[in-house]
N, C-alpha and C positions, 0 to 999 in steps of 0.2 A: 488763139483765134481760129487756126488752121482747124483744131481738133474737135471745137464745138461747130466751125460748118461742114466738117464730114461727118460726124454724127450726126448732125440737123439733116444734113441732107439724104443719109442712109435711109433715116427714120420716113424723110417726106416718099422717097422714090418708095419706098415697101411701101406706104400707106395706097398708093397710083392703085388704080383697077388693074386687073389684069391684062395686059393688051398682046401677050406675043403669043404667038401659036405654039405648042408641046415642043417643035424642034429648038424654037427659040430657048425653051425653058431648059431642054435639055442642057444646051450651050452653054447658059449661062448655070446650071449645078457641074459641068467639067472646069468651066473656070475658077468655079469659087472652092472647087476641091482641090484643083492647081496649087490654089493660094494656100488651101489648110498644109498640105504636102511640103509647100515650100516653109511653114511657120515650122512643123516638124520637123524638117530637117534642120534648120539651125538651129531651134531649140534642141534637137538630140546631141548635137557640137555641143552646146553649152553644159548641157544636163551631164554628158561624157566627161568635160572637164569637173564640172561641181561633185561628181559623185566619185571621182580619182581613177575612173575607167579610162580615161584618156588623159595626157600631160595636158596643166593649164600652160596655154602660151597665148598671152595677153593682144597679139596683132591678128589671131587668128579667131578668139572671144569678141574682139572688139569689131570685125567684120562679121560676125553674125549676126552680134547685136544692131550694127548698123542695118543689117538687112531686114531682120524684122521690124526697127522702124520705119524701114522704109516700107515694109508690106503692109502695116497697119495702116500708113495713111495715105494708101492709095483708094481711090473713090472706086468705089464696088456698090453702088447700090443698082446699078445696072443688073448685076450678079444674082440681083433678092428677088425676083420679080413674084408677085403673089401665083399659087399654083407651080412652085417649084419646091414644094411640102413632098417629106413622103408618104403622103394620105394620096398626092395626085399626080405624081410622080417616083417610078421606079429609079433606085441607082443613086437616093441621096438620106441620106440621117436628120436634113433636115426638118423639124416639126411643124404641125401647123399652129404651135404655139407662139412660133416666130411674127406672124403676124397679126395673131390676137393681142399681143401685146409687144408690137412695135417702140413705145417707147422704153421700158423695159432691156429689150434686145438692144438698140440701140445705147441704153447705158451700161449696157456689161462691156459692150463693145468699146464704149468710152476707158470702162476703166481696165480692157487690153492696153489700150495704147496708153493709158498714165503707166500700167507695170513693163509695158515694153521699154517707155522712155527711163525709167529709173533702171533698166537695165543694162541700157545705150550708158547711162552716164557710170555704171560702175564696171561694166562687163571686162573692159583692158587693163584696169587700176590692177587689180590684184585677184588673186584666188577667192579668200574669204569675202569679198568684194561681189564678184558676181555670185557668189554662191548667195548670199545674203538677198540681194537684187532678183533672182532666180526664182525665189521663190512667191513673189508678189503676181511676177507675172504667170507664172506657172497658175496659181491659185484664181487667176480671171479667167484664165481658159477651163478648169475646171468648173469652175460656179457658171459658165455659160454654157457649158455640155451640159450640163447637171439640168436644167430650165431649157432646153433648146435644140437639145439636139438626141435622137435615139438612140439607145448602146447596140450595138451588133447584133 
């Protein structure tokens, strides 16, 4: 329930007119890069264990994985406000394909948080375990770069 009204609610607040001034917009693309930084980092914990660059230790996978659940379902649509595109806006990757197609965005973003939660529930189990889990979420952050966001 939780996941369908923070997608519903993403999706409504991006659809809003525009209403804050460029500093405001600025704000909110340092926050919402805050948050990509913070996904990156615990996923790079994870990624380090899954690919044997780092020892797997199941108390320390399983505090990652908590965290990116808990990053996913925190209410950011504050974060989206339309004209924080980098068509109108310097300092962000993201496109203004984000909100031509809001609902869209909204479902990739949905199914981050279904591959983050299947990663919560295998990430402390075992190695092959998250490694397995790893990849699902891995693959919703790519399919939303890919449609969403600019390469460098």
């Amino acid at each position: 329930m939780f996941r369908k009204f923070s997608v519903l609610a993403l999706a409504a607040a991006l659809a809003l007119p525009a209403l804050a001034p460029a500093a405001a917009n600025e704000a909110a693309v340092k926050a919402r890069q805050s948050q990509f930084t913070l996904f990156a980092f615990n996923l790079g914990v994870l990624a380090g264990m899954a690919q044997g660059q780092r020892e797997y230790d199941a108390a320390t996978a399983q505090t990652a994985a908590d965290n990116l659940y808990h990053l996913t379902r925190q209410r950011q649509d504050f974060m989206w406000p339309e004209g924080s595109d980098n068509a109108s806006i310097e300092g962000t990757r993201a496109l203004p394909a984000i909100w031509d197609d809001l609902e869209g965005f909204a479902n990739r973003y949905g199914a981050l948080q279904d591959g983050i939660e299947a990663l919560q529930g295998a990430a402390g189990t075992d190695l092959a375990s998250l490694q397995g889990a790893l990849g699902g979420a891995a693959g919703a952050c790519q399919a939303c770069h890919q449609q969403f966001r600019a390469s460098e």
